[in-house]
Biopython code that builds the backbone (N, CA, C, O; Angstrom):
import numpy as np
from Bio.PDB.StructureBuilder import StructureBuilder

atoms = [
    (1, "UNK", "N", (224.081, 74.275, -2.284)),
    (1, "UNK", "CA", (222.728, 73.805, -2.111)),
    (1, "UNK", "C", (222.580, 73.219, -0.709)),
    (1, "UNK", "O", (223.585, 72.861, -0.094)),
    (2, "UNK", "N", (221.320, 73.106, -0.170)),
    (2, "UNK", "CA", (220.928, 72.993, 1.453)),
    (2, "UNK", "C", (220.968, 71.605, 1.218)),
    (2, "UNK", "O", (220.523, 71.295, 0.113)),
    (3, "UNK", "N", (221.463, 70.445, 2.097)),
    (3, "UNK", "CA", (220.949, 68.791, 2.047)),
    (3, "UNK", "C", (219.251, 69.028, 2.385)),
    (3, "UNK", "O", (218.669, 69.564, 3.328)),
    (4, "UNK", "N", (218.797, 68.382, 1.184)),
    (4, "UNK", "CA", (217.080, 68.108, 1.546)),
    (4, "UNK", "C", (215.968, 69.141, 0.970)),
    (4, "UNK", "O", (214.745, 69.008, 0.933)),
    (5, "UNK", "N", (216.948, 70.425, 0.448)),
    (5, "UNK", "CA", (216.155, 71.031, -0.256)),
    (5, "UNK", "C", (215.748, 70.638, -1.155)),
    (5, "UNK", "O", (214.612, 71.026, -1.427)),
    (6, "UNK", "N", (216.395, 69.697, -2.081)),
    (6, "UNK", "CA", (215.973, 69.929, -4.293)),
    (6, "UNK", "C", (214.660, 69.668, -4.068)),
    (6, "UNK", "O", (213.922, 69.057, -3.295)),
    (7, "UNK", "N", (214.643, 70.413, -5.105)),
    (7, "UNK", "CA", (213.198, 70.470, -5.792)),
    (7, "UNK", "C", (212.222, 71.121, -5.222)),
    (7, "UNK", "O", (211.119, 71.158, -5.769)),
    (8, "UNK", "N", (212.580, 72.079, -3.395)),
    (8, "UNK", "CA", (211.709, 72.683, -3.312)),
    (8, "UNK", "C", (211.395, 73.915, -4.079)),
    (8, "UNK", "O", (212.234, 74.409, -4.832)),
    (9, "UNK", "N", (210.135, 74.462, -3.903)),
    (9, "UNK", "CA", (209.499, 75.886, -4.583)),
    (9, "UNK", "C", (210.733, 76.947, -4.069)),
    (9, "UNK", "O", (211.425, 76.601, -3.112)),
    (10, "UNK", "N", (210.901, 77.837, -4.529)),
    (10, "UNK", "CA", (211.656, 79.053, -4.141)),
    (10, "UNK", "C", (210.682, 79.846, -2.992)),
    (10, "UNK", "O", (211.111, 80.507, -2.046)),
    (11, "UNK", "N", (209.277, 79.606, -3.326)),
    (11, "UNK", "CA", (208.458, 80.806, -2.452)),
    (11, "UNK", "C", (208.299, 79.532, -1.093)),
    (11, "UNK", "O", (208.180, 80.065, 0.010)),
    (12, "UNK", "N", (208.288, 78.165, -1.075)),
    (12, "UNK", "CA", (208.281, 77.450, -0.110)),
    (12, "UNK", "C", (209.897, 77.730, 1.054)),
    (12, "UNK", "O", (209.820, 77.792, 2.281)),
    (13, "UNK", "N", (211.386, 77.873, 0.148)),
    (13, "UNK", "CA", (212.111, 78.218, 1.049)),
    (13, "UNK", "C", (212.281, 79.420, 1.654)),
    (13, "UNK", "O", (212.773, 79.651, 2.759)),
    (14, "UNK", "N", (211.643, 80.493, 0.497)),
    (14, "UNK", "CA", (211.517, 82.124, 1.262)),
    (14, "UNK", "C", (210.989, 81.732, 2.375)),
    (14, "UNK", "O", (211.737, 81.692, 3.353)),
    (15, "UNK", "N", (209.592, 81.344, 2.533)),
    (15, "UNK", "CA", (208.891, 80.825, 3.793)),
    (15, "UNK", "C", (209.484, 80.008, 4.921)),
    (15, "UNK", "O", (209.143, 80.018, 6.104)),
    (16, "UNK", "N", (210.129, 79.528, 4.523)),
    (16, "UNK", "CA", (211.077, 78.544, 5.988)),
    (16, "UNK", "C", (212.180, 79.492, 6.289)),
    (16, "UNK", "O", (212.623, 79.406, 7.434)),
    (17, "UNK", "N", (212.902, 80.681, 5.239)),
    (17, "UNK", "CA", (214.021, 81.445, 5.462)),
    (17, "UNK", "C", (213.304, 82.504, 6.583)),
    (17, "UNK", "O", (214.048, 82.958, 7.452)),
    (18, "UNK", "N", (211.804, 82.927, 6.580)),
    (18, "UNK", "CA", (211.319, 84.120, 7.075)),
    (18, "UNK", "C", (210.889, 83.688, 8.793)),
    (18, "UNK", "O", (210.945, 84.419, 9.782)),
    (19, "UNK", "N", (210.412, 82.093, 8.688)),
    (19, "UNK", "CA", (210.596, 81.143, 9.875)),
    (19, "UNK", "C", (211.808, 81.117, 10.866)),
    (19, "UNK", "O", (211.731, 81.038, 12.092)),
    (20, "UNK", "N", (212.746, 81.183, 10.236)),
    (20, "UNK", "CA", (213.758, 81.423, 11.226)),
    (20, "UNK", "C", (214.612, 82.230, 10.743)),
    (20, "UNK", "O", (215.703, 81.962, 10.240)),
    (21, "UNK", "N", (214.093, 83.280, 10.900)),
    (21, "UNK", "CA", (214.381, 85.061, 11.100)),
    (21, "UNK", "C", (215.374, 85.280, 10.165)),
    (21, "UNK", "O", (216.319, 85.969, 10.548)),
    (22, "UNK", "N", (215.398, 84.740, 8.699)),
    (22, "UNK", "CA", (215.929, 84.986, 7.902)),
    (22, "UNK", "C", (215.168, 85.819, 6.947)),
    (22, "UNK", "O", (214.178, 85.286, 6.446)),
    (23, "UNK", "N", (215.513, 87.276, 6.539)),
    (23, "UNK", "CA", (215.001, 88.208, 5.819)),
    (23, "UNK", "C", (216.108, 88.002, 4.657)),
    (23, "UNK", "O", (217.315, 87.945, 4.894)),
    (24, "UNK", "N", (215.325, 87.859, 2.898)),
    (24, "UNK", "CA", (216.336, 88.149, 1.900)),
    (24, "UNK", "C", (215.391, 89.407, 1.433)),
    (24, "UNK", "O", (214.243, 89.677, 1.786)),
    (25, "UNK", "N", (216.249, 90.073, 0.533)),
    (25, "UNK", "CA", (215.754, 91.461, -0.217)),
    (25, "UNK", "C", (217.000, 91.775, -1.226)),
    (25, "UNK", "O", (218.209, 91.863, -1.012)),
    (26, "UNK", "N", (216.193, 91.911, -2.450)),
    (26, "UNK", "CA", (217.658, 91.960, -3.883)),
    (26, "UNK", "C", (217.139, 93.709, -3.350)),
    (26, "UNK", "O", (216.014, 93.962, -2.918)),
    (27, "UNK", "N", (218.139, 94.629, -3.501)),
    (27, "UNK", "CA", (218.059, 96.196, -3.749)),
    (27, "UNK", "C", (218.003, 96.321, -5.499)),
    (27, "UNK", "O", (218.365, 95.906, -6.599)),
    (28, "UNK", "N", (217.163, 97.336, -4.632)),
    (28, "UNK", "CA", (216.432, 98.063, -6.435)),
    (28, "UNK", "C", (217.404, 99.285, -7.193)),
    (28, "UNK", "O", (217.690, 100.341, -6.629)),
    (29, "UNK", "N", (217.715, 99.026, -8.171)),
    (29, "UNK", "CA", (218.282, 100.232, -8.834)),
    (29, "UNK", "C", (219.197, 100.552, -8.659)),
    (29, "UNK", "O", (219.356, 101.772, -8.669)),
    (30, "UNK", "N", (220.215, 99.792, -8.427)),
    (30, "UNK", "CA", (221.899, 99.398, -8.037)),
    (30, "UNK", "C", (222.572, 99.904, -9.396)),
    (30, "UNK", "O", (222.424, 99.198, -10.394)),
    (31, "UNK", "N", (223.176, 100.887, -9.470)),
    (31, "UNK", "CA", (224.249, 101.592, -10.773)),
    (31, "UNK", "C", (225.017, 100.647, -10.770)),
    (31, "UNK", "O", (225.040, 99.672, -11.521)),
    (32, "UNK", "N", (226.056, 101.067, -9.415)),
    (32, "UNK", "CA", (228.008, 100.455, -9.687)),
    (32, "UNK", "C", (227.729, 100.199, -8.099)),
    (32, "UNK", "O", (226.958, 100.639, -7.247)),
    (33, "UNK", "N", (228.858, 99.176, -8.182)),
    (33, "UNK", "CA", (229.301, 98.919, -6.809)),
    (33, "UNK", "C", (230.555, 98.973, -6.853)),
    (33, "UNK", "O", (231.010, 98.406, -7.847)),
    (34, "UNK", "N", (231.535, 99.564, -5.971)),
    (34, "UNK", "CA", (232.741, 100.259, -6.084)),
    (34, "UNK", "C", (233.692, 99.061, -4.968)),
    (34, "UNK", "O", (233.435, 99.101, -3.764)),
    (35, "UNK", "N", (234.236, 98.547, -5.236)),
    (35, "UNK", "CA", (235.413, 97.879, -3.675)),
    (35, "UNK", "C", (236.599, 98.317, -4.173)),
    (35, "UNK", "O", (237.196, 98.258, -5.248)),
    (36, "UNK", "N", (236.780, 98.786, -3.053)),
    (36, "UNK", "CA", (238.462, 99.955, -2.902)),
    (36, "UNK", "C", (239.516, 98.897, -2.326)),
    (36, "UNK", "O", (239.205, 98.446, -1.224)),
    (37, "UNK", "N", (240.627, 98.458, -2.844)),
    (37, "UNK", "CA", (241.924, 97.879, -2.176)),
    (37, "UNK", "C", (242.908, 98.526, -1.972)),
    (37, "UNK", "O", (242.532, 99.690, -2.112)),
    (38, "UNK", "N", (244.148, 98.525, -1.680)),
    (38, "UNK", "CA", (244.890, 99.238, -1.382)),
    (38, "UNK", "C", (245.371, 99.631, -2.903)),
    (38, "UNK", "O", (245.535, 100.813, -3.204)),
    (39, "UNK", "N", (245.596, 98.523, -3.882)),
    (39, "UNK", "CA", (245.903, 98.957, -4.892)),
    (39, "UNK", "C", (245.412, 99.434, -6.412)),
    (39, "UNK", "O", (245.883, 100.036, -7.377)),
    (40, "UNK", "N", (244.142, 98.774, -6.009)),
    (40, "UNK", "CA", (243.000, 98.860, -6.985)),
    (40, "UNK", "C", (241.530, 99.208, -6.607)),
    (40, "UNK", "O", (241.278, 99.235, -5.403)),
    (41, "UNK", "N", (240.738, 99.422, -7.303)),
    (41, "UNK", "CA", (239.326, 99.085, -7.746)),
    (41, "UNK", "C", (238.690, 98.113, -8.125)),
    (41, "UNK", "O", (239.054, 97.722, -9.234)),
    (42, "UNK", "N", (237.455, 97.246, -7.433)),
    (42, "UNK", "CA", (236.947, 96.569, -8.229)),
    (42, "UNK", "C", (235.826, 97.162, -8.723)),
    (42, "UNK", "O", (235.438, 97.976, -7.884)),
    (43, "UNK", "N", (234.983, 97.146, -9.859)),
    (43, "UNK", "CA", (233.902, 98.168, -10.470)),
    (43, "UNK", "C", (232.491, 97.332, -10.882)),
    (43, "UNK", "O", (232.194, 97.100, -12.054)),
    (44, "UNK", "N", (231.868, 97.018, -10.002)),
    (44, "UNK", "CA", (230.732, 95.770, -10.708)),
    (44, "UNK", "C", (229.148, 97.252, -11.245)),
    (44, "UNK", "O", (228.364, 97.896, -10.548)),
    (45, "UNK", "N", (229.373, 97.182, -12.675)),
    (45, "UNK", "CA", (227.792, 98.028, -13.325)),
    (45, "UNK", "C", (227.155, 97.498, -13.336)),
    (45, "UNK", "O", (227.471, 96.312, -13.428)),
    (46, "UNK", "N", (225.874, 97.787, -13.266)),
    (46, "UNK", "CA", (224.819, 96.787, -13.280)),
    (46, "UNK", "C", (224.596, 95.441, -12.345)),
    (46, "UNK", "O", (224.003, 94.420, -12.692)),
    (47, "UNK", "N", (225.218, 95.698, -11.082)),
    (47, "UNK", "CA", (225.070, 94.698, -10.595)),
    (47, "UNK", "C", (224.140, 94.331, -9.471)),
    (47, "UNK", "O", (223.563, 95.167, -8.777)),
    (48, "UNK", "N", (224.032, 93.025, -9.335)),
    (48, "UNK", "CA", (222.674, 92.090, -8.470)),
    (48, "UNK", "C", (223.163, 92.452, -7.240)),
    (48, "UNK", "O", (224.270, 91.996, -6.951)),
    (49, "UNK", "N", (222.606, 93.166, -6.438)),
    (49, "UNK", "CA", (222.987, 93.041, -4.633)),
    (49, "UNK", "C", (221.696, 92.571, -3.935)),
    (49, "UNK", "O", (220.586, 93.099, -3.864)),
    (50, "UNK", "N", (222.214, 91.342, -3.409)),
    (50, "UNK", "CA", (220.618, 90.703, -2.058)),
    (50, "UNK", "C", (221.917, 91.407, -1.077)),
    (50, "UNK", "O", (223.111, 91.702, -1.136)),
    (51, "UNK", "N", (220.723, 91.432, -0.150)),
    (51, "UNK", "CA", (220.744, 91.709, 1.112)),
    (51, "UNK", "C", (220.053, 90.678, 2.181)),
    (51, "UNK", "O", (218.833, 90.564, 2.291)),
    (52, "UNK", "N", (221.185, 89.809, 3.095)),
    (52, "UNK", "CA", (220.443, 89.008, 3.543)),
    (52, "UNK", "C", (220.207, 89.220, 5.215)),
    (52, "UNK", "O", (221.270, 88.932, 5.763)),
    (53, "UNK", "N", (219.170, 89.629, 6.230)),
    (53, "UNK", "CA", (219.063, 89.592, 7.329)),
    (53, "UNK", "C", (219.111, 88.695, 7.960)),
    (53, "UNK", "O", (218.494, 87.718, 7.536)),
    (54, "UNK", "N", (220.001, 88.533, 9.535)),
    (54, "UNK", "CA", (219.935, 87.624, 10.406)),
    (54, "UNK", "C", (220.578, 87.763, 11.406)),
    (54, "UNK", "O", (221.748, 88.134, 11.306)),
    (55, "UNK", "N", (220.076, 87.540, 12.502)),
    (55, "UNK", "CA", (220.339, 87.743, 14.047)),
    (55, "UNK", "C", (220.365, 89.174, 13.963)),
    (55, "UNK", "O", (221.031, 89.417, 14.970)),
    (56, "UNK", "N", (220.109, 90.242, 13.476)),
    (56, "UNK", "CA", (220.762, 91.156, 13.960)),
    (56, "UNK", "C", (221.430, 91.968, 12.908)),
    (56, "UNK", "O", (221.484, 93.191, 13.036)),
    (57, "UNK", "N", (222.129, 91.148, 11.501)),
    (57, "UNK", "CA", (223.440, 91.950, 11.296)),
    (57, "UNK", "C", (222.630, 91.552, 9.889)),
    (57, "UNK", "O", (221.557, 90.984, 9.684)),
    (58, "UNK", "N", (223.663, 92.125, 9.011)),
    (58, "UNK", "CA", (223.346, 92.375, 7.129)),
    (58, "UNK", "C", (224.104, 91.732, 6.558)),
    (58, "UNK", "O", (225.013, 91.500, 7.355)),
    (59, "UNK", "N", (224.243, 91.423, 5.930)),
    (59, "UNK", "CA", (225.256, 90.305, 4.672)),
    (59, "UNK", "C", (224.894, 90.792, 3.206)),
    (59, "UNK", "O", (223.892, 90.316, 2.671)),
    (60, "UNK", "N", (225.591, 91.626, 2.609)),
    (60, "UNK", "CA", (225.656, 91.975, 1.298)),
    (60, "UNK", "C", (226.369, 90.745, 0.887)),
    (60, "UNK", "O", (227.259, 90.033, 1.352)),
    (61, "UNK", "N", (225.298, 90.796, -0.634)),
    (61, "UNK", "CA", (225.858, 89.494, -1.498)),
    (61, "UNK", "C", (226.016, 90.229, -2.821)),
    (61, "UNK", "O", (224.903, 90.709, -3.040)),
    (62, "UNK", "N", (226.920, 90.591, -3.910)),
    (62, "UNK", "CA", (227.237, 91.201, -4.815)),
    (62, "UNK", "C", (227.405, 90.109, -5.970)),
    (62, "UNK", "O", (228.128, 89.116, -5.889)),
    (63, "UNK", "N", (226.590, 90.479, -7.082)),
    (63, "UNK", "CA", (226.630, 89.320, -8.389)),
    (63, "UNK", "C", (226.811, 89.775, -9.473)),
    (63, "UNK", "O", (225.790, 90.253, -9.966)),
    (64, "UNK", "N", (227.917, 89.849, -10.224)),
    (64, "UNK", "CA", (228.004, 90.688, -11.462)),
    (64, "UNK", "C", (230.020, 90.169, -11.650)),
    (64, "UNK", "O", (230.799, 89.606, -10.881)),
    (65, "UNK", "N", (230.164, 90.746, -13.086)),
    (65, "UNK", "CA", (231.038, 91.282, -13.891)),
    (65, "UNK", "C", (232.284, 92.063, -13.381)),
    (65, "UNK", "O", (232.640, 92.927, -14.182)),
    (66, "UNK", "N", (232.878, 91.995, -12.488)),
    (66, "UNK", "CA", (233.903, 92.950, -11.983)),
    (66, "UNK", "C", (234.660, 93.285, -12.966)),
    (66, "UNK", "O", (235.162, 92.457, -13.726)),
    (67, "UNK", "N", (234.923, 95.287, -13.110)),
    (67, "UNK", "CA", (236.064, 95.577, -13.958)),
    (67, "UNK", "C", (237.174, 95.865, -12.909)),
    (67, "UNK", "O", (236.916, 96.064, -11.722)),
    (68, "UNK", "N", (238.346, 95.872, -13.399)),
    (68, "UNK", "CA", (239.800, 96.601, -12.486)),
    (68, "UNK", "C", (239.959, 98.033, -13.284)),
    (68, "UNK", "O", (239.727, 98.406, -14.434)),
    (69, "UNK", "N", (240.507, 98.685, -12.005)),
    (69, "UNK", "CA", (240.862, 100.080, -12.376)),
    (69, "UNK", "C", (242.198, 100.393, -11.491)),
    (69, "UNK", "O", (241.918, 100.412, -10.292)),
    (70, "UNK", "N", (243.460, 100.621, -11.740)),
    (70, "UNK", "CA", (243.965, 101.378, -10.798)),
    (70, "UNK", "C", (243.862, 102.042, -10.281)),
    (70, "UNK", "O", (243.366, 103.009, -10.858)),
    (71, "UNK", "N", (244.171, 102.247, -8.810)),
    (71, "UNK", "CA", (243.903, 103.637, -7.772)),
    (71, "UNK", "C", (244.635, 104.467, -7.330)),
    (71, "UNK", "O", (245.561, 104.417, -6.520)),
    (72, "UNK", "N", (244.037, 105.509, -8.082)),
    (72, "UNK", "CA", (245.379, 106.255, -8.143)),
    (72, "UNK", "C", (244.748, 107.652, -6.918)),
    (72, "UNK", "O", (243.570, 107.869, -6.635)),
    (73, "UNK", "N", (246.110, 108.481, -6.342)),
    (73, "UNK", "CA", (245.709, 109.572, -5.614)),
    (73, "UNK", "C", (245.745, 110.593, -5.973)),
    (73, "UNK", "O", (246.162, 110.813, -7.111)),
    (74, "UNK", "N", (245.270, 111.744, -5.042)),
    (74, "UNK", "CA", (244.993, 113.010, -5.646)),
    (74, "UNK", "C", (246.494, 113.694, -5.785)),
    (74, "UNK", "O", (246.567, 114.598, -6.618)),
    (75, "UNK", "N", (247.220, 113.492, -5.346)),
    (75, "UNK", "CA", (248.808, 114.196, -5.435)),
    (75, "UNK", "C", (249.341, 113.852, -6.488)),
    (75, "UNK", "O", (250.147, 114.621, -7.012)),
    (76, "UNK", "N", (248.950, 112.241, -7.257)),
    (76, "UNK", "CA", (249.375, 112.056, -8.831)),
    (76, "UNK", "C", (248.896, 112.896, -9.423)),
    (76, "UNK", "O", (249.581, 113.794, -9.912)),
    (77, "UNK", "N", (247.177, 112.825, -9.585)),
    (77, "UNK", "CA", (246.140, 113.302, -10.221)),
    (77, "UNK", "C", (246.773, 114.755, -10.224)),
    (77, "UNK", "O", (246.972, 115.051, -11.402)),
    (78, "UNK", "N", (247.196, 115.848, -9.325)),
    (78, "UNK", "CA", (247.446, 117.040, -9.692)),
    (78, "UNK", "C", (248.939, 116.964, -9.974)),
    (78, "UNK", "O", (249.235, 118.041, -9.456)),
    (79, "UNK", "N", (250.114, 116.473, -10.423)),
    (79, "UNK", "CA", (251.000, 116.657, -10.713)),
    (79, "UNK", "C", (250.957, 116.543, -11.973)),
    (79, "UNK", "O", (251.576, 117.352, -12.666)),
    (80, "UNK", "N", (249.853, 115.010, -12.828)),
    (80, "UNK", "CA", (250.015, 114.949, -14.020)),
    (80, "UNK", "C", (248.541, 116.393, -14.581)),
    (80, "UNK", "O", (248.487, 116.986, -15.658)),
    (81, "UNK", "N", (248.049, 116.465, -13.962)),
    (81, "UNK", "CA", (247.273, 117.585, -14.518)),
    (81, "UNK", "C", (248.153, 118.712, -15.048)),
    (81, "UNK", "O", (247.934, 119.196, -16.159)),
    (82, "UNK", "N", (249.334, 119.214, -14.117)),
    (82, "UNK", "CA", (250.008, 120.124, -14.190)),
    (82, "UNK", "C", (251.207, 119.774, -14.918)),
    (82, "UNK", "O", (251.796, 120.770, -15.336)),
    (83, "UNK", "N", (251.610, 118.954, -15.127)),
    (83, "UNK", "CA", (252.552, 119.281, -16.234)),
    (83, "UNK", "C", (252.106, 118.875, -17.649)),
    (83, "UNK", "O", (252.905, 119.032, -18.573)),
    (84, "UNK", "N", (250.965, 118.397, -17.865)),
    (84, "UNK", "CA", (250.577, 118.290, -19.271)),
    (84, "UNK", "C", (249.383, 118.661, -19.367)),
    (84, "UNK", "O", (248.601, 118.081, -20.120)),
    (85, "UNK", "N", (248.863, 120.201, -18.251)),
    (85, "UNK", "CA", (248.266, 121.158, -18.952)),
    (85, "UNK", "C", (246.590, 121.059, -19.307)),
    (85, "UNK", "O", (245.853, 121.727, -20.033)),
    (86, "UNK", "N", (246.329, 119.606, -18.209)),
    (86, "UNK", "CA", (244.928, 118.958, -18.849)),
    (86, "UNK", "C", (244.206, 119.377, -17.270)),
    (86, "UNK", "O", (244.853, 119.547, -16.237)),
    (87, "UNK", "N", (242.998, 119.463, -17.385)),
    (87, "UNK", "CA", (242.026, 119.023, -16.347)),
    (87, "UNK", "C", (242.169, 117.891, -15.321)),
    (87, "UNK", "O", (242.535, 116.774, -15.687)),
    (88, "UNK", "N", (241.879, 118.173, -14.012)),
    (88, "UNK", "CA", (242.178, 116.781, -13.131)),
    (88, "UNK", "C", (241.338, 115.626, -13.705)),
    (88, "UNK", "O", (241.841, 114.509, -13.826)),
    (89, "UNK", "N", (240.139, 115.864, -14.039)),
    (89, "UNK", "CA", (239.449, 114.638, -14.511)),
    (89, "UNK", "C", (240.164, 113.747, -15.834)),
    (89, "UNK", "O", (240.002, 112.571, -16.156)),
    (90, "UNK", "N", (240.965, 114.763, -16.406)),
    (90, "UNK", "CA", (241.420, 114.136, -17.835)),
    (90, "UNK", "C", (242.744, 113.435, -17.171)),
    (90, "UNK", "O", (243.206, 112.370, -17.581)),
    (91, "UNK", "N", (243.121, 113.965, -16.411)),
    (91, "UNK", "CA", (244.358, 113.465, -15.779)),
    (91, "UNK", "C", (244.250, 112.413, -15.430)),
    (91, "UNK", "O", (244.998, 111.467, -15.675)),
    (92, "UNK", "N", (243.000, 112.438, -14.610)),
    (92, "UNK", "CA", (242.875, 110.824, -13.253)),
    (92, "UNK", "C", (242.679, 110.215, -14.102)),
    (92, "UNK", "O", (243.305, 109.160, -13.999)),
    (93, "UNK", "N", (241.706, 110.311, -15.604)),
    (93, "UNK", "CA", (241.322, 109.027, -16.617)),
    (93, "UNK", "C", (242.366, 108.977, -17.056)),
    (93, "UNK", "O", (242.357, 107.749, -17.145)),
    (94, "UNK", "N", (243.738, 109.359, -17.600)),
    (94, "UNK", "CA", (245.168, 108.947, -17.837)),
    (94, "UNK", "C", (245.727, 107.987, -17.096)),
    (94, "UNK", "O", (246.346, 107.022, -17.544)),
    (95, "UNK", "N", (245.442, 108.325, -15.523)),
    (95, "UNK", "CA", (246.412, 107.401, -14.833)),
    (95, "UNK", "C", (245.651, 106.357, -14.926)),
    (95, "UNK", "O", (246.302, 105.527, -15.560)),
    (96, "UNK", "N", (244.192, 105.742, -14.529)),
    (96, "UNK", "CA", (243.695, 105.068, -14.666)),
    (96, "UNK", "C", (244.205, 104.010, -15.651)),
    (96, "UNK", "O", (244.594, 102.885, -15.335)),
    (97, "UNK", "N", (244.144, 104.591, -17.051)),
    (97, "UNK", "CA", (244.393, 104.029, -17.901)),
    (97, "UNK", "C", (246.276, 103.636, -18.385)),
    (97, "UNK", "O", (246.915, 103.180, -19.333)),
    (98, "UNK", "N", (246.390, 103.923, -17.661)),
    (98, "UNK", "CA", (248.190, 103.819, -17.465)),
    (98, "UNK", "C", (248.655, 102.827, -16.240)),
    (98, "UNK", "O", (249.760, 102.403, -15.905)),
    (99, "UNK", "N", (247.718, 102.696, -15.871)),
    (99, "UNK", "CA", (248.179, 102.140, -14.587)),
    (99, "UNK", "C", (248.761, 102.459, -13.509)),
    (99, "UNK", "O", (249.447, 101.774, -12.751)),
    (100, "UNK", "N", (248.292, 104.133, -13.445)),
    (100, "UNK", "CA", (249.139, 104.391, -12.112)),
    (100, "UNK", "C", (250.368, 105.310, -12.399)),
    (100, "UNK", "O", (250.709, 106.179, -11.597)),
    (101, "UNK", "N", (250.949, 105.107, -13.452)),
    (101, "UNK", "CA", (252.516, 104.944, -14.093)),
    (101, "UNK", "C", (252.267, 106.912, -14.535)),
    (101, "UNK", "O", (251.616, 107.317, -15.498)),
    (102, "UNK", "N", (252.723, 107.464, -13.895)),
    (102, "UNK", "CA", (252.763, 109.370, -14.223)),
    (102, "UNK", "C", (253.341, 109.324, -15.746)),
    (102, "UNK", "O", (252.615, 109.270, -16.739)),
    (103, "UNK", "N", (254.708, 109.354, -15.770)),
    (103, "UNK", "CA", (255.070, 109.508, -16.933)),
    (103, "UNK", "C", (254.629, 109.248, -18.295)),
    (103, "UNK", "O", (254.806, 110.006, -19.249)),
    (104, "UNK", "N", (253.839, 107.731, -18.322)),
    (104, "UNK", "CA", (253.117, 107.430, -19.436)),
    (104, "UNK", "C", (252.120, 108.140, -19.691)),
    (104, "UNK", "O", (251.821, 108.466, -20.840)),
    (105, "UNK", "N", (251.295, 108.565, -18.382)),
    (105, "UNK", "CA", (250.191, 109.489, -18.464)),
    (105, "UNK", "C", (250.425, 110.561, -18.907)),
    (105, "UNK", "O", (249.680, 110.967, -19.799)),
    (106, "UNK", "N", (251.428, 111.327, -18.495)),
    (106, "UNK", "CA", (251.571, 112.730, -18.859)),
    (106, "UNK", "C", (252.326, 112.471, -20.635)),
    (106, "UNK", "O", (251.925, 113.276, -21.476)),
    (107, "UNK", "N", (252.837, 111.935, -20.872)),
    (107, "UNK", "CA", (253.210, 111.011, -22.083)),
    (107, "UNK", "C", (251.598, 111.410, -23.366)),
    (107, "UNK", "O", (251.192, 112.210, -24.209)),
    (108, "UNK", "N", (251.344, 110.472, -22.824)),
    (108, "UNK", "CA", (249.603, 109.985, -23.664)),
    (108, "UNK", "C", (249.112, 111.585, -23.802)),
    (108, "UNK", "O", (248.744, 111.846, -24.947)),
    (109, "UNK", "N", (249.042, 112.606, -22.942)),
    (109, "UNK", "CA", (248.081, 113.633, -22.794)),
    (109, "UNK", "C", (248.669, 114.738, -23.560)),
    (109, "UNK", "O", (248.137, 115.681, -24.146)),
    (110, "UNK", "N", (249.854, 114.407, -23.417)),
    (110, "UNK", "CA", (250.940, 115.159, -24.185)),
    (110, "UNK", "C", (250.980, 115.207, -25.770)),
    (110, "UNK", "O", (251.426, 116.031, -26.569)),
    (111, "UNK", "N", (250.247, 113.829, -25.916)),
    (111, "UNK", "CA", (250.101, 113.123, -27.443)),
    (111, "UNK", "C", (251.702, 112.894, -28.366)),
    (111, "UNK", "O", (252.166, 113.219, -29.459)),
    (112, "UNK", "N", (252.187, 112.043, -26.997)),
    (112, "UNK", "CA", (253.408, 111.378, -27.887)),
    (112, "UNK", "C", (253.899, 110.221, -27.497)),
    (112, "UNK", "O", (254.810, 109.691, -28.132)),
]
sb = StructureBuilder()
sb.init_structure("model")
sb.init_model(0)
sb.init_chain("A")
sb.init_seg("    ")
for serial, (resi, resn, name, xyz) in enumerate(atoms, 1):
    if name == "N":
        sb.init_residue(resn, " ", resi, " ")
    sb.init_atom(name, np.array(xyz, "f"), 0.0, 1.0, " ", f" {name:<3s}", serial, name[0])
structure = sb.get_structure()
C-alpha cells in the first residue's frame, strides 16, 4: 500500500497514476500463461494479467494459481514414443506425468 493513500477511490488513484504517466490495463481474454525454467513449467489458466506502463517500458503483473509440469524435450518425447509404440503427444503427456523419468513413461504406456 502507498503511505497516504487509504481510503482513496480506486478511480481517484487511476487518475493520479495517468498524471504521472502511469498507464494500468488488465488484458482481456488471457487462456494460460506459460513460464519456461530450465527445469520446469509454470502453468497459470485463467489467469489476471495488468499491464502496467511507464517511462517507456511494460511491466507484466501475473495473478493466478500456478500448476508445475516437467519439461521435458523433443529427443525424450521421440524415444519414448518409439519404444512403446504411442503417438508423440501421448508420449510427452507420459513424461509430463512421470516427471521427466523415460522408463516409467514408457512403463505406464506399456500398461505395466
Amino acid at each position: 500500500m502507498i503511505p497516504g493513500m487509504r481510503g482513496m477511490s480506486p478511480k481517484k488513484l487511476q487518475q493520479m497514476m495517468k498524471q504521472m504517466g502511469i498507464d494500468v490495463e488488465e488484458l482481456e481474454n488471457v487462456e494460460r500463461v506459460i513460464i519456461q525454467l530450465s527445469d520446469k513449467e509454470l502453468i497459470f489458466e485463467d489467469a489476471t494479467v495488468t499491464v502496467m506502463k511507464a517511462q517507456g517500458t511494460k511491466n507484466y503483473q501475473i495473478s493466478g494459481e500456478p500448476t508445475e509440469r516437467a519439461k521435458v524435450n523433443d529427443e525424450d518425447v521421440k524415444i519414448v514414443a518409439d519404444q512403446a509404440g504411442v503417438s508423440e503427444d501421448a508420449a510427452r503427456e507420459a513424461l509430463m506425468t512421470s516427471g521427466g523419468d523415460l522408463a516409467d513413461a514408457i512403463l505406464k504406456l506399456k500398461g505395466q
